[in-house]
C-alpha positions as CSV (number, residue, x, y, z in Angstrom):
1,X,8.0,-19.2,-5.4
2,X,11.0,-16.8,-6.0
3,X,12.8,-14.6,-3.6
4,X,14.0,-12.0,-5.9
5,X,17.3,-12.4,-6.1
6,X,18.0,-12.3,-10.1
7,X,20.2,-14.9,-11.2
8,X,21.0,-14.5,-14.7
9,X,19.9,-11.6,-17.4
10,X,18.5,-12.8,-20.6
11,X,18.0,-12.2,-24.4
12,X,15.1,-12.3,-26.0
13,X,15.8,-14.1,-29.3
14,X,11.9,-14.3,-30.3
15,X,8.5,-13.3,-29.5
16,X,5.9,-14.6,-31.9
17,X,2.3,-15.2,-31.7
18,X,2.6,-15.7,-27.9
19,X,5.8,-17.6,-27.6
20,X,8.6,-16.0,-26.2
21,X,11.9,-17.5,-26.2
22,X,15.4,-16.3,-24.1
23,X,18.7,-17.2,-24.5
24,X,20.5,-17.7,-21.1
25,X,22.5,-20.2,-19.2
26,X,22.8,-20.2,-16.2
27,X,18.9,-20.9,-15.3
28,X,18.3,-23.4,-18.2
29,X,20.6,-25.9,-15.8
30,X,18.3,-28.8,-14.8
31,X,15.2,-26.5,-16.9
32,X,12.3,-28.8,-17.5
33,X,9.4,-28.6,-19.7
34,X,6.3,-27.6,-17.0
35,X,9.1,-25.8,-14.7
36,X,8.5,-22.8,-13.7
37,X,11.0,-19.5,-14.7
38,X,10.6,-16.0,-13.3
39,X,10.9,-13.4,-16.2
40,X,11.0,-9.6,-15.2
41,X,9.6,-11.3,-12.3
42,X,6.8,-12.8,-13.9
43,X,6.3,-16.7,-13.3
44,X,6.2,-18.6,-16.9
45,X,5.9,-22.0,-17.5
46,X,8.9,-23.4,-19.8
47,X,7.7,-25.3,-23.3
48,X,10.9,-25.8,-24.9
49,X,14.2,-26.5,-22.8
50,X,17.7,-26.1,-24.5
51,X,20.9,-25.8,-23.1
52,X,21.4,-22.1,-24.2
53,X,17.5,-21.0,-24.4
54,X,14.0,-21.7,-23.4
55,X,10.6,-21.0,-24.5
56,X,7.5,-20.0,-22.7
57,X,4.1,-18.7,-23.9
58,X,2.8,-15.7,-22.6
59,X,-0.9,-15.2,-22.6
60,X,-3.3,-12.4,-23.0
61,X,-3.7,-11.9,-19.1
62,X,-0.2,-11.7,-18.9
63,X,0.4,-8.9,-21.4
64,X,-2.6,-7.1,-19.7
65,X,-1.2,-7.0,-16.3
66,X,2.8,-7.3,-17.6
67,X,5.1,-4.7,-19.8
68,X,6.3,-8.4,-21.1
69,X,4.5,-7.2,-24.4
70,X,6.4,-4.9,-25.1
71,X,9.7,-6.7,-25.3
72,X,11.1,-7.0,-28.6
73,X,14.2,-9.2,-30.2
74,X,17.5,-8.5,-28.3
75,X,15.6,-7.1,-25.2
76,X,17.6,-8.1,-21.9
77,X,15.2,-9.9,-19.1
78,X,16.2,-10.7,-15.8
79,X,15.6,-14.3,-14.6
80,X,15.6,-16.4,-11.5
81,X,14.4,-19.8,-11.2
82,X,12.0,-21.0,-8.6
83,X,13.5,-21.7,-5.0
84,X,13.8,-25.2,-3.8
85,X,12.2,-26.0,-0.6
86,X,15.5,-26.4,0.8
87,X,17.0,-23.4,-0.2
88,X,17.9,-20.6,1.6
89,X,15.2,-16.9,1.0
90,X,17.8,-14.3,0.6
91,X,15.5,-11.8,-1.0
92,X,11.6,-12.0,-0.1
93,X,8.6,-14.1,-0.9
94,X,8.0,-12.9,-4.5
95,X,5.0,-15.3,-6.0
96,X,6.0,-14.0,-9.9
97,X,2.0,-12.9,-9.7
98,X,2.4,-9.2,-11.3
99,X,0.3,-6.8,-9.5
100,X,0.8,-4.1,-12.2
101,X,3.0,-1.6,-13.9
102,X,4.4,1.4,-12.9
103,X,6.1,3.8,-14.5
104,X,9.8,5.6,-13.7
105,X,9.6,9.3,-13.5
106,X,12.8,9.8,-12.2
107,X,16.4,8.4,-11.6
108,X,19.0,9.9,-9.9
109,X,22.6,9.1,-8.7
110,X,23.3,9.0,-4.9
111,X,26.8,8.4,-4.7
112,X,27.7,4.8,-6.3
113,X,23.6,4.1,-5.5
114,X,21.2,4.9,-8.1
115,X,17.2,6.2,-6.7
116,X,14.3,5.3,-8.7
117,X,10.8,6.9,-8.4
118,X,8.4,4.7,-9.7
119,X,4.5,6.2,-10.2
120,X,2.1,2.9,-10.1
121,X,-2.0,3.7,-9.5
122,X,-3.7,4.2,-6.1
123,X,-5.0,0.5,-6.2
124,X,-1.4,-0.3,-5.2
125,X,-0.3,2.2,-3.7
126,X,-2.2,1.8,-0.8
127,X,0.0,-1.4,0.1
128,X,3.2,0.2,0.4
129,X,5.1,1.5,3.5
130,X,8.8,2.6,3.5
131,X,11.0,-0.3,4.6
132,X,8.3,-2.5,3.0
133,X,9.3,-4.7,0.0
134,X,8.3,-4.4,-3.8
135,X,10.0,-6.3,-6.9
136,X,10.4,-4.6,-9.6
137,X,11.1,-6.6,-12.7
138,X,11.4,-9.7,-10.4
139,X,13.8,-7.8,-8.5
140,X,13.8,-7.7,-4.5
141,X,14.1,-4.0,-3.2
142,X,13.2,-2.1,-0.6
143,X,11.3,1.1,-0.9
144,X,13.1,4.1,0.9
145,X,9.7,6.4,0.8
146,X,6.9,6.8,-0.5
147,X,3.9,9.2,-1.1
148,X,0.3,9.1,-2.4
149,X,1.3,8.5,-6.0
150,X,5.1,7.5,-5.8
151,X,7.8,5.1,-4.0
152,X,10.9,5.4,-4.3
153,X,14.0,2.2,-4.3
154,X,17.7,2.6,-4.2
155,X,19.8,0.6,-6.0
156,X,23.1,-0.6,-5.0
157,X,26.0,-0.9,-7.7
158,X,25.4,-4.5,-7.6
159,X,22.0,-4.7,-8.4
160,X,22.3,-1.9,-11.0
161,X,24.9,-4.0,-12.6
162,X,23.4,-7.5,-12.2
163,X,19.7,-6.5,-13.3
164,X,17.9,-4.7,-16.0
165,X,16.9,-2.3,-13.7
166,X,20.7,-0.6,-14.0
167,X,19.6,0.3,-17.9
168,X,16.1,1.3,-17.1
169,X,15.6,5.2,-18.0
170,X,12.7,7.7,-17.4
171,X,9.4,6.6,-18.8
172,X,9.9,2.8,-19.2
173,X,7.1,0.6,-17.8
174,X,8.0,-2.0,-15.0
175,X,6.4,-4.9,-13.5
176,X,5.3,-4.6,-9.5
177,X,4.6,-7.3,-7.5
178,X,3.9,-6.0,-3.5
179,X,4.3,-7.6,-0.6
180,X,1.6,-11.0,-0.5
181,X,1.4,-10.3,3.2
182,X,0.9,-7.0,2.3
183,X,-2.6,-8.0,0.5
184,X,-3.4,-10.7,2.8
185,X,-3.9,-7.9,5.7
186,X,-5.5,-5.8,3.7
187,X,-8.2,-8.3,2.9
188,X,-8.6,-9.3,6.3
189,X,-9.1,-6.2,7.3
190,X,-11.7,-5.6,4.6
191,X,-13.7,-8.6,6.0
192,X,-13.2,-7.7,9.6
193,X,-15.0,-4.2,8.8
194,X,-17.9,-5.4,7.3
């Protein structure tokens, strides 16, 4: 389990047949092979652990449901590790279970904040609410409003800075992972009316 808060961005030093590998720091402290990584909010399982890089494989289901295949050498990633029992959820519960990809139609500056508009299908749009959470890119946000086809997320100058997100233009494909108790009520209430 993550919480969204990205520790660390990434470079991706490789990507072949399956195996991806990132060069970072900060989250290969105490990495294990069989630990569990969030990358663009995606949870990966570690196969090589070094004290500047780690590799994972990425699978076909993951490229299906992920924009990870699209990352290329030099790419920037952001990164958390997974929370520790004891540790304090600053973010939200984010699983690193992508629900899909959406696409940014629009980015526009609000002062210091930057507003994203992110176009993802109706399958998942029907799980959003304003004020209701979304990662994007393994990124906790909060979505300011949203509409049959769109939802829109502010970022603050921090986040902008400390994530990918801050480089992200028009047209690029991002990860979405909504709200797990966001899909657990709506499958309850699919069983309930049948």
């Amino acid at each position: 389990m993550f919480t969204g808060i990205v520790e660390e961005i990434g470079k991706v030093s490789g990507f072949v047949d399956g195996k991806l590998t990132i060069t970072a720091s900060k989250v290969t402290e105490g990495m294990e092979v069989g630990g569990s990584i969030s990358v663009n909010g995606t949870c990966l399982t570690a196969i090589d652990c070094f004290n500047d890089s780690f590799s994972v494989n990425v699978v076909p289901e993951t490229l299906r449901r992920t924009n990870l295949g699209e990352l290329a050498k030099n790419d920037r990633v952001n990164l958390e590790r997974p929370i520790p029992v004891t540790g304090r959820l600053d973010g939200h519960i984010v699983q690193g279970h992508i629900d899909g990809t959406g696409t940014i139609t629009s980015i526009k500056r609000e002062g210091d904040a930057l507003m994203i508009r992110v176009k993802v299908s109706s399958s998942l749009m029907r799980f959003l609410v304003e004020k209701g959470f979304i990662a994007l890119d393994g990124a906790s946000l909060t979505i300011v409003h949203c509409d049959n086809q769109h939802f829109d997320v502010t970022l603050i100058p921090h986040t902008a800075a400390k994530t990918i997100l801050g480089q992200r233009e028009v047209g690029d494909r991002v990860n979405v992972e909504i709200d797990i108790m966001a899909k657990y009520v709506n499958r309850l209430l699919i069983s309930y009316s049948k």
